[in-house]
N, C-alpha and C positions, 0 to 999 in steps of 0.2 A: 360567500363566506369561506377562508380558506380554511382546512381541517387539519385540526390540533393532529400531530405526530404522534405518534403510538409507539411505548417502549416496553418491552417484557423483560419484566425480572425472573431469573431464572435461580433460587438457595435454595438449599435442602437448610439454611437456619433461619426458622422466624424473624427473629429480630434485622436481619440485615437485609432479607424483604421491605421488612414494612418501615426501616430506616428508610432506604432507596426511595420507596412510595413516596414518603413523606415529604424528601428533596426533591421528587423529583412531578409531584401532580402537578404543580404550579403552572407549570410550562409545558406538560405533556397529557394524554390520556395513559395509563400506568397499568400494564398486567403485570400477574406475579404467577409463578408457578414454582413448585416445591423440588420437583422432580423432571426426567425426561420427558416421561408419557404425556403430562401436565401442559407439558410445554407446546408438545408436538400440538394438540390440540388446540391451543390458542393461536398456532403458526398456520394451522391446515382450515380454521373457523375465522381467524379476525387478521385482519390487515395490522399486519406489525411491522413497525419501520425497522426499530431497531432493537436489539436481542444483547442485553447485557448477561452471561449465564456466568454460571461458578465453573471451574472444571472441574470438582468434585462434590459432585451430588449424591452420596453415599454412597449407594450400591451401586446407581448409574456412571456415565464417563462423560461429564464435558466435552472433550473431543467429539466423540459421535455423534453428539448432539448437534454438534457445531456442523458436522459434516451432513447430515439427514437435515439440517435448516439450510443449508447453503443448497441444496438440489431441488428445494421447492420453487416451482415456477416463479412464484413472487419471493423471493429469498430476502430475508431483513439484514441489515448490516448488523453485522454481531462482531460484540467486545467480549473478551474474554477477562473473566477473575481469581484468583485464587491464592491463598496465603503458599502454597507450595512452588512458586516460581523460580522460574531460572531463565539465563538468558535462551538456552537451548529451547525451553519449553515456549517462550513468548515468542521466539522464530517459528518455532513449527507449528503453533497455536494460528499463527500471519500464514504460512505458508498454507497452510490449509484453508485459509481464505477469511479468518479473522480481522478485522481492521485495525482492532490495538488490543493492547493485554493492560490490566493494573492489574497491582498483588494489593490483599488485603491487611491492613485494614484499610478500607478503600478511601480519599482522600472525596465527600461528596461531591465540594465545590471542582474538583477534576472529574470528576467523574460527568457532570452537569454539561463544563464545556468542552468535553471528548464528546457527547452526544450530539452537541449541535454541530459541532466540526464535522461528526459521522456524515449527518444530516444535512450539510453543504457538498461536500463530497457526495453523494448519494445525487441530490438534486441537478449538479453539474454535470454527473455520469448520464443521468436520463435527459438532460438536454443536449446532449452531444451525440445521442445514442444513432441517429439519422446519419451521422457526418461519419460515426467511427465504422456501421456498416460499409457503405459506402467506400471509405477508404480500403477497408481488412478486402472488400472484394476485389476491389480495380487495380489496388497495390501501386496508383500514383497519385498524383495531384488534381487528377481528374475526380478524384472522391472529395477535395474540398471543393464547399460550394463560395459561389459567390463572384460576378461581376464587376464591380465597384472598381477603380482605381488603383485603393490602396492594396484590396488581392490581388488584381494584376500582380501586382509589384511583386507582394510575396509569393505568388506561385514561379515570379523567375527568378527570383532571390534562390527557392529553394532548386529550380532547374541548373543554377549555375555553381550552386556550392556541393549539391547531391553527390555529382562525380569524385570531386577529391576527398582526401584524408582528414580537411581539415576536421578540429573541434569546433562544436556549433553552438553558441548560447540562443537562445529563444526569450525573449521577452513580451511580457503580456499579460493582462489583469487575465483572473482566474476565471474559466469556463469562457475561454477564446479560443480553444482550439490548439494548445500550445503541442500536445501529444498528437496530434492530426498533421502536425509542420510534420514531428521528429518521423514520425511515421512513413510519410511522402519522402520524408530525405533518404531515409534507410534504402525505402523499397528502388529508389531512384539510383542506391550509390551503387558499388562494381561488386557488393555480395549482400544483393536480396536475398537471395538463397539459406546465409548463414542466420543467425539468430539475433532476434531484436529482446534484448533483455532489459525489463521496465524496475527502475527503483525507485517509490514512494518519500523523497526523501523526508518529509513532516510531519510522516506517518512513525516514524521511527526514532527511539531514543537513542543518545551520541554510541554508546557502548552498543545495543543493537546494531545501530545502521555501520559502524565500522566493522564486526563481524559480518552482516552481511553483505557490504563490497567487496573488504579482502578476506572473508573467511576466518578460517583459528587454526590453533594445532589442539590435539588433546591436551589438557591439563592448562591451556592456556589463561584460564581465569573458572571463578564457583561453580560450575555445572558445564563445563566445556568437556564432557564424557567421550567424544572421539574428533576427529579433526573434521572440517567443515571448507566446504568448497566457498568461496564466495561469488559475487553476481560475477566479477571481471575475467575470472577463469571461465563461467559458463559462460561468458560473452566471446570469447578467445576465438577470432577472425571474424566475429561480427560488432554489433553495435551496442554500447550500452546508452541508454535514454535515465538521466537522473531527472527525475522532477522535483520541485524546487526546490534548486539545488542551495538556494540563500539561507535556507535553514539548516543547513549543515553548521557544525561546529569547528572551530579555529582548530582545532587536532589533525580531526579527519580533513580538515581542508589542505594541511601540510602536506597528509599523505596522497590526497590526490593530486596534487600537483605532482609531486613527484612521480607519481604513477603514469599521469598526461605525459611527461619530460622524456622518462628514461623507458616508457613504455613493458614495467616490469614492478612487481606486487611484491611486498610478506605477507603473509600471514601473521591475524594477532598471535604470539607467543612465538612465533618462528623469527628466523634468521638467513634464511636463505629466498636469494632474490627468483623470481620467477617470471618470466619474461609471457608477456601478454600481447598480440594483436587486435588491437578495441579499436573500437571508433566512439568518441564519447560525444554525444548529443546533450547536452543541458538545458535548463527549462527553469526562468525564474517569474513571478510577480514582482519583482522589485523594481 
């Protein structure tokens, strides 16, 4: 018998507890907890998959919560919520190892299929998790496994493209390995050395995910408080890895291309071009 998924709600308000409960027992085993301490308890006593929490629970902080759940051995994927959002705050909420943000009042039936999405995501990581060791250690092709013909193939595919500049698409149904190629290529190309910088792209809404490719200026749009690096600047002489990249939006797709072309970024709310050395690896299911 395979075992119902376990999700913790984490409100300091009644009622949006036992909302959540209510959409969400169906389909889950359902904790609740009011506050931090509440929480930690349920995190450190029961197997929790996933951690949907408020980031203000009164007196407590969201965030830290989020941060003392994420360093437990078994760490739940945790969404964050909260009526006082900004894009700032839903980056740094991910950056700190969040998997998505909603602001409230929280949409249930999203909310419903952000958990299962969590929870594919989550299951694909742990069946990979053999393959991605293995790679992070030997830093080539030697960490994917497999005999067969058709790796053959792909292990010299990625032997012969590793070395150059090109841009690399990846194609391949989900929990194939698609980040184990991008990986092999990196470490295979003329700067292992530099930095292989990972973007979620499905994980992220169009206004997020273009801040966090190309960054912002201050004042650049509601809560942009200071100006913001994006991933292509910290990739700047190494690699940037977009995974699936098909869910990107027709916007941001214009501006990557352009980016791929002329090898040079703005920033949202800026004006001034900014020349980047990337190397972009992409990564679709389609």
């Amino acid at each position: 018998m395979t075992d119902i998924p376990t999700v913790l709600v984490v409100d300091d308000e009644k009622h949006t507890r036992d909302g959540l409960r209510l959409t969400l027992e169906d389909d889950f085993d359902v904790y609740v907890a009011a506050d931090a301490a509440e929480a930690m308890e349920h995190l450190k006593h029961d197997r929790i998959d996933v951690m949907l929490t408020d980031l203000r629970l009164g007196d407590d902080d969201g965030m830290k919560l989020l941060e003392d759940a994420l360093k437990l051995p078994q760490p739940p994927v945790c969404i964050m919520m909260t009526a006082y959002g900004s894009v700032d705050t839903a980056v740094e909420a991910m950056r700190r190892g969040a998997y998505h943000f909603v602001t409230k009042p929280v949409n249930l039936d999203e909310v419903e299929i952000l958990i299962k999405r969590a929870l594919r995501s989550r299951n694909l990581e742990t069946e990979n998790q053999q393959l991605r060791r293995q790679v992070e250690r030997k830093f080539s092709v030697q960490g994917i496994l497999g005999q067969s013909e058709p790796m053959k193939h792909v292990i010299q595919t990625i032997e012969q493209v590793a070395p150059s500049r090109a841009t690399v698409l990846i194609e391949g149904e989900s929990g194939t390995g698609k980040e184990l190629v991008a990986k092999a290529i990196h470490h295979l190309s003329g700067r292992p050395a530099a930095k292989l910088v990972t973007v979620h792209c499905a994980a992220l809404s169009p206004q997020i995910l273009e801040s966090e490719l190309f960054g912002h200026e201050k004042g650049a749009f509601t809560g942009a408080t200071e100006r913001r690096i994006g991933r292509f600047e910290l990739a700047d002489g190494g690699t940037l890895f977009l995974d699936e990249i098909g869910e990107i939006d027709a916007s941001t797709q214009i501006k990557l291309l352009r980016a791929l072309g002329e090898q040079s970024i703005e920033r949202v709310g800026g004006s001034k071009p900014i020349q980047v050395n990337v190397r972009v690896i992409a990564a679709t299911n389609r």
